[in-house]
C-alpha positions as CSV (number, residue, x, y, z in Angstrom):
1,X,-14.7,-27.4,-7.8
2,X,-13.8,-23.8,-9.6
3,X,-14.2,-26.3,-12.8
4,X,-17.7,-27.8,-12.1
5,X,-19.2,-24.7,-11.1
6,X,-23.5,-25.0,-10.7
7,X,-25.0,-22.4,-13.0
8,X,-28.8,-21.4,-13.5
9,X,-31.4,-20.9,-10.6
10,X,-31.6,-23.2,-7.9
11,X,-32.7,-26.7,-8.1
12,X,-36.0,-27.0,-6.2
13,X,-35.1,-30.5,-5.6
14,X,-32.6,-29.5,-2.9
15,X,-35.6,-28.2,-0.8
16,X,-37.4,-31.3,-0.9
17,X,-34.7,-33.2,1.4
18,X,-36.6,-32.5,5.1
19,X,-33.5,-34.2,7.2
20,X,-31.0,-31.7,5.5
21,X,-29.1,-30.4,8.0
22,X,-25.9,-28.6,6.2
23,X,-26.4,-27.1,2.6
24,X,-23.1,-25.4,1.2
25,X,-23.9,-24.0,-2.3
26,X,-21.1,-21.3,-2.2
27,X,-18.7,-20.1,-4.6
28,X,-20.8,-21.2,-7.6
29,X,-22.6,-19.5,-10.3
30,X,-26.2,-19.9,-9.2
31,X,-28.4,-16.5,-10.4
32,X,-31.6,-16.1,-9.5
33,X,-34.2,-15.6,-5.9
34,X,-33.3,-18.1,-3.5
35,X,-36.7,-20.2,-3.2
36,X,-38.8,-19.6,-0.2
37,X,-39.4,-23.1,-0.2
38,X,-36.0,-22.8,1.8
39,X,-38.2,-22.7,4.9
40,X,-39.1,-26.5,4.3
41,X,-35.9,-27.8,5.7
42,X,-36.7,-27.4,9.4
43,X,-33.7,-29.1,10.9
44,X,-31.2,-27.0,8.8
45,X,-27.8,-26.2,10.9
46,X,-26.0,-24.5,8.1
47,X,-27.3,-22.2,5.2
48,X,-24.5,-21.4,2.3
49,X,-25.1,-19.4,-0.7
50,X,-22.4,-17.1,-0.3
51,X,-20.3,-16.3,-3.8
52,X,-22.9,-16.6,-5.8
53,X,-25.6,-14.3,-8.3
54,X,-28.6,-14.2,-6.5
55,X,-30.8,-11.5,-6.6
56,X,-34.4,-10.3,-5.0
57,X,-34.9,-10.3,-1.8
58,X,-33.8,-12.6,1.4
59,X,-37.2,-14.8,1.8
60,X,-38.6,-14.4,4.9
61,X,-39.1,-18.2,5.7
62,X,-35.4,-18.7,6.5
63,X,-36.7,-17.2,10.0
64,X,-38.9,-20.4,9.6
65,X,-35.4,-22.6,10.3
66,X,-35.5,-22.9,14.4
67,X,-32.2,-24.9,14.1
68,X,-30.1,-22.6,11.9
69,X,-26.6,-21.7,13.3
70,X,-24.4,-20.2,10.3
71,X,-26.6,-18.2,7.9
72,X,-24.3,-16.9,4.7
73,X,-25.7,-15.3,1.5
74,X,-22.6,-12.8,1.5
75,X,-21.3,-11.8,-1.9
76,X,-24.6,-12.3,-3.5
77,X,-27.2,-9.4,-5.5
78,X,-29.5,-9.6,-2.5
79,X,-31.4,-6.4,-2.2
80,X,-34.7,-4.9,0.1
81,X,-34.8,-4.9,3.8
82,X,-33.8,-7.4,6.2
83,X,-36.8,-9.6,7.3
84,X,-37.7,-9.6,11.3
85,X,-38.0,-13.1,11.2
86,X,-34.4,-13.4,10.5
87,X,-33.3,-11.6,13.9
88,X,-36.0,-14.3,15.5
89,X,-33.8,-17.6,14.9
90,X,-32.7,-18.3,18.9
91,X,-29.8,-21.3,17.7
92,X,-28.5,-18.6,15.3
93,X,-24.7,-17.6,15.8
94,X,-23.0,-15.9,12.8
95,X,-24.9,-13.7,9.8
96,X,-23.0,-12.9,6.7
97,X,-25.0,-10.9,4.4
98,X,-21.5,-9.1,3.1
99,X,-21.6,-7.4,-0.4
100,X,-25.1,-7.3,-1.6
101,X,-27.5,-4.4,-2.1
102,X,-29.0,-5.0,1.6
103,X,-31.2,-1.6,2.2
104,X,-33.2,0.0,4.8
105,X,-33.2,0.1,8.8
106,X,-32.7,-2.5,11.1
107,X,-35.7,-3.2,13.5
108,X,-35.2,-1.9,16.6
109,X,-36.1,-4.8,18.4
110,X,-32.9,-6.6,16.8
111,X,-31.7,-7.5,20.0
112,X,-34.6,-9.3,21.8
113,X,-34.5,-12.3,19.7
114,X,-30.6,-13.6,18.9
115,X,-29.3,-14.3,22.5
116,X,-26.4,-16.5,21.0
117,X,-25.4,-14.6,18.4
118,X,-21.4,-14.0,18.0
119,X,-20.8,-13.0,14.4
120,X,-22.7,-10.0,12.5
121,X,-21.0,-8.9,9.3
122,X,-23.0,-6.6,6.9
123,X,-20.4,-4.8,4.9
124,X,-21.0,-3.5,1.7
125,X,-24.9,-2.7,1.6
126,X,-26.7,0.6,1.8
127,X,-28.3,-0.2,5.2
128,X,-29.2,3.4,6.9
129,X,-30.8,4.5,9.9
130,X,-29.1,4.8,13.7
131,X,-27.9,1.5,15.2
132,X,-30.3,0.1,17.5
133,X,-29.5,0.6,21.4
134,X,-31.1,-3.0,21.9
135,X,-28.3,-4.2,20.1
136,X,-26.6,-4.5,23.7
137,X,-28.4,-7.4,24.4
138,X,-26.3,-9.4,22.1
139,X,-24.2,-10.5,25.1
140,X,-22.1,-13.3,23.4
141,X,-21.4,-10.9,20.8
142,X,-17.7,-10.6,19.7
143,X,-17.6,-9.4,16.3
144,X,-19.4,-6.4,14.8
145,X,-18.6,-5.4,11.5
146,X,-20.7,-2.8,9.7
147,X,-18.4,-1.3,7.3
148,X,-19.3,0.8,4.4
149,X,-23.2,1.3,4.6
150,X,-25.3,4.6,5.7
151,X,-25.7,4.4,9.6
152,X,-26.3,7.7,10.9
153,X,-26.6,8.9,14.7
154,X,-24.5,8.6,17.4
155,X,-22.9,5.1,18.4
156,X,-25.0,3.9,21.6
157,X,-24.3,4.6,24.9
158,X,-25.7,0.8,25.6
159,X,-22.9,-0.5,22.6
160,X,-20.3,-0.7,26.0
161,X,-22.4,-3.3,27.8
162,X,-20.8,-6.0,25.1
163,X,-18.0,-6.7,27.4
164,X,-16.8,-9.8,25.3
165,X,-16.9,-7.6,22.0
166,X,-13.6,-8.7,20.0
167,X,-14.2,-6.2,17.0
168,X,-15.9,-3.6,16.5
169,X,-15.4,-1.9,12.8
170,X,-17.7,0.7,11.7
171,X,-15.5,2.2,9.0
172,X,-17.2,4.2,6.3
173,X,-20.8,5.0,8.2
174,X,-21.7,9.1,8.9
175,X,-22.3,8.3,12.4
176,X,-21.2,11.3,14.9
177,X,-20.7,11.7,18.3
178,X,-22.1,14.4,20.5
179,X,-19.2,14.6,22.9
180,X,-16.8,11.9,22.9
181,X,-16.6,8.7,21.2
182,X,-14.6,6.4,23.1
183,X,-16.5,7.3,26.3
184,X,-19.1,4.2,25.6
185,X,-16.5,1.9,24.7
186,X,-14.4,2.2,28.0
187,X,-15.6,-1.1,29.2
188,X,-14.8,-3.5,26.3
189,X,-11.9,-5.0,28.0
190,X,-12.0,-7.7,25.7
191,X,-11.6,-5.5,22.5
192,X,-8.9,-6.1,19.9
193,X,-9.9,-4.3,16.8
194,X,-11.6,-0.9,16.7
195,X,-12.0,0.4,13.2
196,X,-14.4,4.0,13.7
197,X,-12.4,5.7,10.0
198,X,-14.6,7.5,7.7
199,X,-17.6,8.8,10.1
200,X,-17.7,12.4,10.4
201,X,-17.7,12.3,14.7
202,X,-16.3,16.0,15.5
203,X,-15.4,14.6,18.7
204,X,-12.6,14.0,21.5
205,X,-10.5,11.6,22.2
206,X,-11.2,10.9,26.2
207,X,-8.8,9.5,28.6
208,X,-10.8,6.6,28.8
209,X,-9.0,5.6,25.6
210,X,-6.3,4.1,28.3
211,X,-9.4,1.4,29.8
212,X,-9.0,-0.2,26.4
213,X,-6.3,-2.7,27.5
214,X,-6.6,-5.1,25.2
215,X,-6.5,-3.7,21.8
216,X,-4.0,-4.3,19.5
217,X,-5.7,-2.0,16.4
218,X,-6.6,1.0,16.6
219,X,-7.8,3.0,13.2
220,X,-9.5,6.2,13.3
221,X,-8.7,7.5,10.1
222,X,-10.5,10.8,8.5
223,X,-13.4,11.6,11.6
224,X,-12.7,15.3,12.4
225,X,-11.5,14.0,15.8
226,X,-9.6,17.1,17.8
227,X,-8.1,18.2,20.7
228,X,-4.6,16.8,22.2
229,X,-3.9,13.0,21.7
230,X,-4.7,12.0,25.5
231,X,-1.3,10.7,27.2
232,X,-3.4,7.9,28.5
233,X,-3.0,6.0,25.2
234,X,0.6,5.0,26.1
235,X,-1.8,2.3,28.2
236,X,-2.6,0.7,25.5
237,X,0.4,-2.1,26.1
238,X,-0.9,-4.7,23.3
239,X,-1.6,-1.8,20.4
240,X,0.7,-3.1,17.2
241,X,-1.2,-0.4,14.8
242,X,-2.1,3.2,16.0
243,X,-3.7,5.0,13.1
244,X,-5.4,8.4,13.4
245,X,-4.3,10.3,10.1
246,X,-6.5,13.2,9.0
247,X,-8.1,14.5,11.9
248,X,-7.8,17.6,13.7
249,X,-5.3,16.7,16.9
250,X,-3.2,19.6,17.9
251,X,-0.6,19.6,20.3
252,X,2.4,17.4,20.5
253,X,2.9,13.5,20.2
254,X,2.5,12.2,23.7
255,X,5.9,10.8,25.5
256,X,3.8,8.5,26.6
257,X,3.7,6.4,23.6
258,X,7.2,5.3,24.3
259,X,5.4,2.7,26.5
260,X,3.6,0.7,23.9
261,X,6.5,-1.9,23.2
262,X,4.4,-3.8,20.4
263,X,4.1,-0.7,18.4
264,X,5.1,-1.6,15.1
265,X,3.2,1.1,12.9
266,X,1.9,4.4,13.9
267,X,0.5,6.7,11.7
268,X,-0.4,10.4,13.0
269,X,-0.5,12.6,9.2
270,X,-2.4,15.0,8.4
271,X,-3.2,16.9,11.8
272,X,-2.1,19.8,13.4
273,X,0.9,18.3,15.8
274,X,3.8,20.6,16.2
275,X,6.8,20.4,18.2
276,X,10.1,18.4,18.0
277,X,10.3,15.0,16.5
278,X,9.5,12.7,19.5
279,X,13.0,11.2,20.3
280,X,11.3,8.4,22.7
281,X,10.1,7.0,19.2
282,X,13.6,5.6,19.2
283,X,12.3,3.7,22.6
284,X,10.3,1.1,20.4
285,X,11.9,-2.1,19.7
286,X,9.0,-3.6,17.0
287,X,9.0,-0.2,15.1
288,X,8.3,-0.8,11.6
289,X,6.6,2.2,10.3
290,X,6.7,5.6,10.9
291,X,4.5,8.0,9.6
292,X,4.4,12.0,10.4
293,X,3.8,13.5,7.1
294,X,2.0,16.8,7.0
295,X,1.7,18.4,10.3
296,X,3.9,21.1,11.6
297,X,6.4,20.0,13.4
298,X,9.5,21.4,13.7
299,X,13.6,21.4,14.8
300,X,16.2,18.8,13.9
301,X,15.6,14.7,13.5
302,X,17.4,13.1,16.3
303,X,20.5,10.7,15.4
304,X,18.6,7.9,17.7
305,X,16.6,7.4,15.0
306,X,19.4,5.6,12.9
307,X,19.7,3.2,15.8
308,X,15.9,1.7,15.0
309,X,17.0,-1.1,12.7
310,X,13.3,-2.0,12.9
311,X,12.2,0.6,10.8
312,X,11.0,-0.3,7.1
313,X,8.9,2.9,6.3
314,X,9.6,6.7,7.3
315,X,7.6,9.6,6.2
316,X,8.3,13.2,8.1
317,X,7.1,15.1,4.3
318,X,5.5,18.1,4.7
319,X,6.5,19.7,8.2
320,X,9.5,22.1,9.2
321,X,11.9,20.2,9.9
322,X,15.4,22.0,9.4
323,X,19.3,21.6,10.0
324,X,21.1,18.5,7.8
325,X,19.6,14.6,7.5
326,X,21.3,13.1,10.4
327,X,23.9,10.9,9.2
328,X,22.7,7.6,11.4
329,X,19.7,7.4,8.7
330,X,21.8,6.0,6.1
331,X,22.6,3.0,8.5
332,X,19.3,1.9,8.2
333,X,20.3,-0.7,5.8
334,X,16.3,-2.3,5.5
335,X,14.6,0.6,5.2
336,X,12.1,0.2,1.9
337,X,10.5,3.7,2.0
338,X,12.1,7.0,3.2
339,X,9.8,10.6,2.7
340,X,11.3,13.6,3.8
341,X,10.4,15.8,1.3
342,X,9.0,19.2,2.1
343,X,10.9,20.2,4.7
344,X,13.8,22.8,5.6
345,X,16.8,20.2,5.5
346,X,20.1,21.6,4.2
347,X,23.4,19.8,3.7
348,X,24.6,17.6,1.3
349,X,24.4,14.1,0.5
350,X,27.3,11.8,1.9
351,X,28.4,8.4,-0.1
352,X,26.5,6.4,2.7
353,X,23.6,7.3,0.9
354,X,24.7,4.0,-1.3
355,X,23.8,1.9,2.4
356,X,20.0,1.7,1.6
357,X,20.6,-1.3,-0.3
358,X,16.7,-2.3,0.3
359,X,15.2,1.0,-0.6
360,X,12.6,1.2,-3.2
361,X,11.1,4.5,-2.7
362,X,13.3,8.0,-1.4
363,X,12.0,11.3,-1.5
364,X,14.1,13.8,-0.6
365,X,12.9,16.4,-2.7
366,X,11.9,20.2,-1.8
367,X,14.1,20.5,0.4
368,X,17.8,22.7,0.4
369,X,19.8,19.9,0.1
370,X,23.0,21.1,-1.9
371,X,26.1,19.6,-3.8
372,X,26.7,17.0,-6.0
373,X,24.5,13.8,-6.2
374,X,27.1,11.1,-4.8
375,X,27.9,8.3,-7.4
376,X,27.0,5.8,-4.7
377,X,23.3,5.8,-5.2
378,X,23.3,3.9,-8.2
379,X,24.2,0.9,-5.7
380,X,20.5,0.9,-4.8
381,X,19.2,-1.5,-7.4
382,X,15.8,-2.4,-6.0
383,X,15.1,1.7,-6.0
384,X,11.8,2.6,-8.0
385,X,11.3,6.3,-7.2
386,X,14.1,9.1,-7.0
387,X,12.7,12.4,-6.4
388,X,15.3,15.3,-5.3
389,X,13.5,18.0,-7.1
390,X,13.3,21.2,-5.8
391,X,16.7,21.8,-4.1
392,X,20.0,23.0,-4.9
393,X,21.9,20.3,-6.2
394,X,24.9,21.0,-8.5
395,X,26.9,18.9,-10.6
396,X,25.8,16.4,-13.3
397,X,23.5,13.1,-13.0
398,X,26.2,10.3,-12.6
399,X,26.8,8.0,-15.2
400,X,26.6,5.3,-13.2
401,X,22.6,6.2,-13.1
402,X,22.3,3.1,-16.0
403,X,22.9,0.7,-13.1
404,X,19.6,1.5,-11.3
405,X,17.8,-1.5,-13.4
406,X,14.4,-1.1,-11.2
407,X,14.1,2.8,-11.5
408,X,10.9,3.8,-12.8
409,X,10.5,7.7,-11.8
410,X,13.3,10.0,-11.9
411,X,12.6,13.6,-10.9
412,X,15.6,16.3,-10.5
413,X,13.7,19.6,-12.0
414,X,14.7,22.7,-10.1
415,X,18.1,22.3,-9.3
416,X,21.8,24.0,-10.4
417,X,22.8,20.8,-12.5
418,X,24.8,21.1,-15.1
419,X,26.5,18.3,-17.8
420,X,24.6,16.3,-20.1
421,X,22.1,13.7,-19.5
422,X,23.9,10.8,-19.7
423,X,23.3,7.9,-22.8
424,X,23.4,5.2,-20.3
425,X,19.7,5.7,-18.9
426,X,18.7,4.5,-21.9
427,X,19.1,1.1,-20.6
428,X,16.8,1.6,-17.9
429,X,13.7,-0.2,-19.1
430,X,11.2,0.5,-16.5
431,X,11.9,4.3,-16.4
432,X,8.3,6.1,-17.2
433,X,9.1,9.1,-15.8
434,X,11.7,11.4,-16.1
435,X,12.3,15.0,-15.3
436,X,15.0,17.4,-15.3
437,X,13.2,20.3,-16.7
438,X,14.8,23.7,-15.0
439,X,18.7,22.9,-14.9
440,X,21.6,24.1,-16.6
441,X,22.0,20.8,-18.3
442,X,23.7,20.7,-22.0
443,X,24.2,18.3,-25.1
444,X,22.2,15.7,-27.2
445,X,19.2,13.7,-25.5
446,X,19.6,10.6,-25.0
447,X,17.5,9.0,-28.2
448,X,16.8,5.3,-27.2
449,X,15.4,3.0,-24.3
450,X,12.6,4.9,-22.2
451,X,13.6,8.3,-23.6
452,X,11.6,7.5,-27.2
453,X,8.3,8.2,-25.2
454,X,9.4,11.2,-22.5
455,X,7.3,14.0,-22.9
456,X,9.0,17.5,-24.2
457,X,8.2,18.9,-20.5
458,X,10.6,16.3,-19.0
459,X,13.7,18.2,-20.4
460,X,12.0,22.3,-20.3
461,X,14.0,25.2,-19.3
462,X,17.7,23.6,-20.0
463,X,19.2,26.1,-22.7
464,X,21.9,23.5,-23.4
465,X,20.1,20.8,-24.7
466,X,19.4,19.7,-28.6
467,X,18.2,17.0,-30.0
468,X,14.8,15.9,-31.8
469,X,12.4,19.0,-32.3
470,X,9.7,17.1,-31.0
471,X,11.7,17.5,-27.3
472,X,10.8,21.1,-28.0
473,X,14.6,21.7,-28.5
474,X,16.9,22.9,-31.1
475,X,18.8,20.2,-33.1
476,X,22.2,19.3,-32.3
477,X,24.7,21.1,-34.1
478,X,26.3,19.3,-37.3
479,X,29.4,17.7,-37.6
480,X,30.9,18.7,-40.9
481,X,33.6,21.5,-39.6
482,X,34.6,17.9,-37.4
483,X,34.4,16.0,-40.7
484,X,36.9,18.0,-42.4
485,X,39.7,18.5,-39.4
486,X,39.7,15.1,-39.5
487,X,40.3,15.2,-43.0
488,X,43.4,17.2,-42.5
489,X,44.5,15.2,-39.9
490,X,44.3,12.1,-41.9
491,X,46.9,13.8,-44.7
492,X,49.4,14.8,-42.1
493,X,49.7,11.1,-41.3
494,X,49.9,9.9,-44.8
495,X,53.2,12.3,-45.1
496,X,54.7,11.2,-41.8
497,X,54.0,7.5,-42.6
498,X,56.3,7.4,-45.4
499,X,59.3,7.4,-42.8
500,X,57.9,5.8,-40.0
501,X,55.6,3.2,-41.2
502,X,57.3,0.4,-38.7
503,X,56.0,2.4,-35.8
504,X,52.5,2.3,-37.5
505,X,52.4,-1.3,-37.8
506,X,52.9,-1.6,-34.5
507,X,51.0,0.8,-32.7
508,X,48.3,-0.5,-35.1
509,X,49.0,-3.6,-33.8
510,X,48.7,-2.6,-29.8
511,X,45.6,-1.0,-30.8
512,X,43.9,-4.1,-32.4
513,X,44.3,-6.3,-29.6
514,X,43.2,-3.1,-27.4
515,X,39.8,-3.4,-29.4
516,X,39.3,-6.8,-28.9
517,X,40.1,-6.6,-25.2
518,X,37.5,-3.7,-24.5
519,X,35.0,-5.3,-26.4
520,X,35.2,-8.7,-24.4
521,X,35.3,-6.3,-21.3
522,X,31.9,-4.7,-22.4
523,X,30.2,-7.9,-23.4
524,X,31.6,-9.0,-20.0
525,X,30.0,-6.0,-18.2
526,X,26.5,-6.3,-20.3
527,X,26.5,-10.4,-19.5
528,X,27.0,-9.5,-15.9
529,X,23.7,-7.1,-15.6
530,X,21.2,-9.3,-13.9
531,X,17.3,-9.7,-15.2
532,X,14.9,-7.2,-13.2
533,X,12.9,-8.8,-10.8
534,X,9.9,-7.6,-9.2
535,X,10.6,-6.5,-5.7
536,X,8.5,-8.3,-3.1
537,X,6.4,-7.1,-0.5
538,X,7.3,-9.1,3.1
539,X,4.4,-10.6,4.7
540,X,3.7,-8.3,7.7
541,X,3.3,-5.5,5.3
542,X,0.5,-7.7,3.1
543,X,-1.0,-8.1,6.9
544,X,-1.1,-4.7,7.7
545,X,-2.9,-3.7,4.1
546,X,-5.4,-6.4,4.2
547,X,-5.8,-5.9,8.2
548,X,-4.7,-9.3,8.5
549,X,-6.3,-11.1,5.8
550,X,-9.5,-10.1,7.0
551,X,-13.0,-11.4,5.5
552,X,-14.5,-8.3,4.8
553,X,-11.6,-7.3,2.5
554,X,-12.0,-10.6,0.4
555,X,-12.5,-10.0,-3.2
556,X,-13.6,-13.7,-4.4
557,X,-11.9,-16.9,-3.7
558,X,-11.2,-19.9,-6.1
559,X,-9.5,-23.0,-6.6
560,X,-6.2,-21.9,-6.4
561,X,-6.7,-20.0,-3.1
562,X,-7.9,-16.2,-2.6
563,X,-8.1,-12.7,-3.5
564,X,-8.2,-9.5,-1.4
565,X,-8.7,-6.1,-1.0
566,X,-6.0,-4.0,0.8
567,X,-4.4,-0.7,1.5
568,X,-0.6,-0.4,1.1
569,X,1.5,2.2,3.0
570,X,1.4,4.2,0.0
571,X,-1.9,4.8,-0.5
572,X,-2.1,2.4,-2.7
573,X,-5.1,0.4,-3.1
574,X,-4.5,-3.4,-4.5
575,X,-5.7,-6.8,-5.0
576,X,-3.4,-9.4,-3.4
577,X,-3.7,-13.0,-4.5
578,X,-2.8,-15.8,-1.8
579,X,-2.3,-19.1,-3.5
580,X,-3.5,-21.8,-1.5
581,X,0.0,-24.1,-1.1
582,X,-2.2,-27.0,0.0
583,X,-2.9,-27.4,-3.2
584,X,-1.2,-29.5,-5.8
585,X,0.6,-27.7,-8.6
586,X,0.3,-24.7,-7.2
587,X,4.2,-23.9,-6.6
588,X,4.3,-24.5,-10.2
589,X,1.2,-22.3,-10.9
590,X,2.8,-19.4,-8.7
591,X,6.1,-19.9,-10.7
592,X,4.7,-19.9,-13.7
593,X,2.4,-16.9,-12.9
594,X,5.3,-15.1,-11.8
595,X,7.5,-15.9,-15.0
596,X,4.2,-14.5,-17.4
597,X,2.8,-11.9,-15.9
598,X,6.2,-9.9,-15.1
599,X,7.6,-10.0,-18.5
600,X,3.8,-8.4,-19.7
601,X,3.6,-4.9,-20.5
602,X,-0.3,-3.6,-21.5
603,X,-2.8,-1.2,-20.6
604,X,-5.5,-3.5,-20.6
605,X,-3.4,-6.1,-18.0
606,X,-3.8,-5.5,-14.6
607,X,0.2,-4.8,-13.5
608,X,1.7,-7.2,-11.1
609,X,3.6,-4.3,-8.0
610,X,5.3,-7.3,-6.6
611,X,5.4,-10.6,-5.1
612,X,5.7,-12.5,-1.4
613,X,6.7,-15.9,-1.4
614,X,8.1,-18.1,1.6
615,X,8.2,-21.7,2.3
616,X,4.2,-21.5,3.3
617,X,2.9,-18.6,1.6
618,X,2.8,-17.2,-2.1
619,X,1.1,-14.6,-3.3
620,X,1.1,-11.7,-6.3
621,X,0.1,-8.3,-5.7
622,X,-1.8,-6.3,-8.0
């Protein structure tokens, strides 16, 4: 219970109980060594401390418990070397020693003595050293998760003899390859998951990659991999998530990709592919995400790519891309992200820009996009980020601007605009960054709302504006030459008055009920403006930055369900809190959440991005 939580060192008592067979102390708030009079309970099937604060190191009678199936002391302070004895326990089929301060090597006879082992995990220690070949012998083996310690070496020729491997996720090691790295994994026909990011391999993909029929992730993020992507990896007919950003590939996308039907997000950044934008992309029918960003591809974006109504998230930043934005893209009326910043696209804007009704993020900037901004882009009012900076837009910023209720960054430095900088973004509450700096804009800024707090180089190198000195900008000129036309204005209708003062009284009339009409009008408009809401993240894209809700990105778990780790397409790195909907009270405790957290602004709160909530799943990401 996450209120009757055990604290202090372990009972001794517990040890005492010989016909124990199951003992699950997780999730508690034990500290201490875990006793070695652990070894007493000889029958023991199932050893739990995990979520806890033990410390020292992992006694070495548990290899003392000949029954022992599940052994998990993950999430714990455990530190020193992994006892031999533990790698001795026949019956044993899962270890979990995730998240402690596990050092050293593991023996090299790790494999003669678990024959029914299925489940390693040791993510998050500082374990170093190569990986054992007799690992191999691990023949029921179908998960191997070693993420984030100091493995070195090569990955063993003898790892491909695990023919019922399931995953295989070595992220974060500095193991390396001396010629390819795929070439001893050709026979896992059983594999699903292949994580290898983060391990410096300098190595090629083979065409073996195409044996590998049965995965459905591939990650191989940041491992100087290089060469041509091998057309053989349109075999992979079950791969949903192709990720191989910052490597070395040269060469062009492979047609061949066209083939994997279940692709929904593929991710090839940061390498050196040129060429034309692949127009068999458009061949995919469970395309979600798209992402190119930073290679060196070149020509013109093919209008197919309009038709993909799939697609949520599209970066082409960063290559050559040239001629105008096709105008099929602003059909895609669920797209959420859209980069294509930092290319060579010319052109100007058309009013179906305003179609993107689910956009949050659009990035347009350096580019040589000219014209006017079109007024229809206030419509998007789930948009966040607005960057078309670094072009040669003219015109002013529309008024309707004020309408964008969710708009938080504003950036349209470098352009030809001209006008003034219109009083009704000072309604936009969220907006914490603005720039316009290097325009020809002119006026008084805007003094209220988000614009108390703008920095001076938000508004630099615009010879126009005025307003308060600490903008870095002259103040407005005064009014008193206004004053005093008015003045004279006001005598000339005392004179004419005298013979008309019927027509007075009635015009003064019209304009009194005028008033009152616009004023209803504008309470009208100002009722009508809907509360901001957070916007929320769909499911599938929480599955993709938590790689499916795996363990080994679990933060900590409670009462009211779980919290973990995950990556979203952004970059961003976030907590994401499922609330368990078994529970009772907890629609009301999501609700509730939901209601307090959003409406909280400080820098010691952790901010809530967003939210996903259907019929049998709620969560807040943070």
């Amino acid at each position: 219970m996450a209120n009757n939580k055990l604290t202090g060192p372990i009972p001794l008592s517990m040890f005492n109980i010989s016909s124990l067979e199951y003992l699950f102390m997780g999730d508690n708030m034990l500290e201490g060594p875990l006793p070695r009079e652990v070894g007493n309970l000889s029958v023991l099937v199932w050893l739990d401390f995990a979520y806890n604060n033990l410390t020292g190191i992992i006694p070495h009678e548990v290899g003392n418990l000949k029954e022992l199936e599940e052994l998990s002391l993950s999430y714990n302070n455990f530190n020193g070397s992994i006892h031999t004895g533990i790698f001795n326990i026949l019956s044993l089929v899962s270890i979990d020693l995730d998240r402690n301060h596990i050092s050293g090597n593991l023996p090299s006879t790790i494999g003669n003595g678990l024959p029914n082992v299925e489940e390693i995990f040791l993510n998050g220690n500082y374990v170093n050293g190569v990986l054992p070949a007799s690992i191999s012998n691990f023949s029921k083996l179908t998960i191997l998760s070693l993420v984030n310690n100091e493995f070195t070496g090569s990955i063993p020729e003898s790892l491909g003899n695990l023919r019922l491997l399931e995953v295989l996720n070595l992220y974060g090691n500095s193991f390396t390859s001396e010629s390819s790295v795929i070439t001893p994994l050709a026979n896992f026909k059983n594999l699903k998951r292949l994580i290898l990011s983060s391990n410096p391999l300098n190595a090629m993909l083979p065409e073996s990659i195409g044996n590998l029929s049965s995965l459905e992730t591939f990650v191989a993020v940041g491992c100087n991999l290089k060469g041509n992507i091998p057309s053989e990896i349109g075999n992979l007919g079950n791969v949903s998530t192709l990720a191989l950003d910052g490597n070395k590939f040269t060469g062009i996308v492979p047609t061949t990709i066209s083939s994997l039907k279940n692709l929904q997000r593929l991710s090839l950044g940061a390498n050196r592919l040129s060429g034309h934008f692949p127009t068999n992309l458009c061949e995919l029918p469970k395309f979600g995400m798209l992402i190119l960003s930073q290679n060196q591809m070149w020509g013109n974006i093919p209008s197919c790519l309009g038709n993909v109504i799939s697609l949520r998230e599209v970066y082409l930043d960063s290559n050559n891309f040239t001629s105008s934005i096709p105008s099929s893209i602003w059909n895609l009326k669920d797209i959420m992200t859209l980069n294509f910043s930092s290319n060579f696209f010319n052109g100007s804007l058309p009013l179906e820009v305003g179609n993107l009704k689910a956009t949050i993020f659009l990035d347009l900037s350096r580019n040589h996009i000219s014209g006017n901004i079109p007024s229809t882009l206030a419509g998007l009012q789930k948009l966040i980020q607005l960057s078309l900076a670094h072009n040669r837009i003219e015109g002013s910023i529309p008024e309707t601007f004020g309408k964008l209720i969710s708009l938080e960054a504003l950036d349209l430095s470098y352009n030809n605009m001209s006008g003034v900088i219109p009083k009704s973004l000072e309604k936009l509450k969220h907006l914490g960054s603005f720039n316009v700096s290097f325009n020809r804009l002119h006026g008084e800024i805007p003094n209220g709302g988000p614009f108390v707090h703008l920095p001076y180089q938000s508004f630099t190198s615009n010879e126009g504006l005025c307003g308060n000195p600490q903008k870095h900008v002259p103040a407005c000129p005064s009014n008193s030459k206004n004053h005093s036309n008015s003045k004279k204005k006001r005598l000339l209708w005392i004179v004419v008055a005298s013979s008309v003062i019927s027509v007075i009284g009635l015009a003064s009339a019209i304009i009194f009920v005028l008033m009152r009409r616009r004023r209803k009008t504008v309470n009208a408009e100002d009722e009508w403006l809907p509360e901001v809401a957070p916007q929320r993240i769909s499911y599938d894209e929480l599955q993709r930055a938590t790689l499916g809700f795996d363990r080994n990105n679990l933060l900590g778990s409670g009462s009211f369900g779980c919290v973990y780790k995950g990556t979203l397409a952004d970059g961003m790195i976030v907590a994401v809190k499922v609330f368990n909907v078994q529970m009772e009270g907890t629609f009301q405790t999501f609700d509730r959440k939901c209601e307090i957290l959003r409406n909280l602004r400080h820098r010691n709160l952790t901010k809530i991005i967003s939210s996903c909530c259907n019929f049998d799943f709620k969560a807040l990401i943070l």
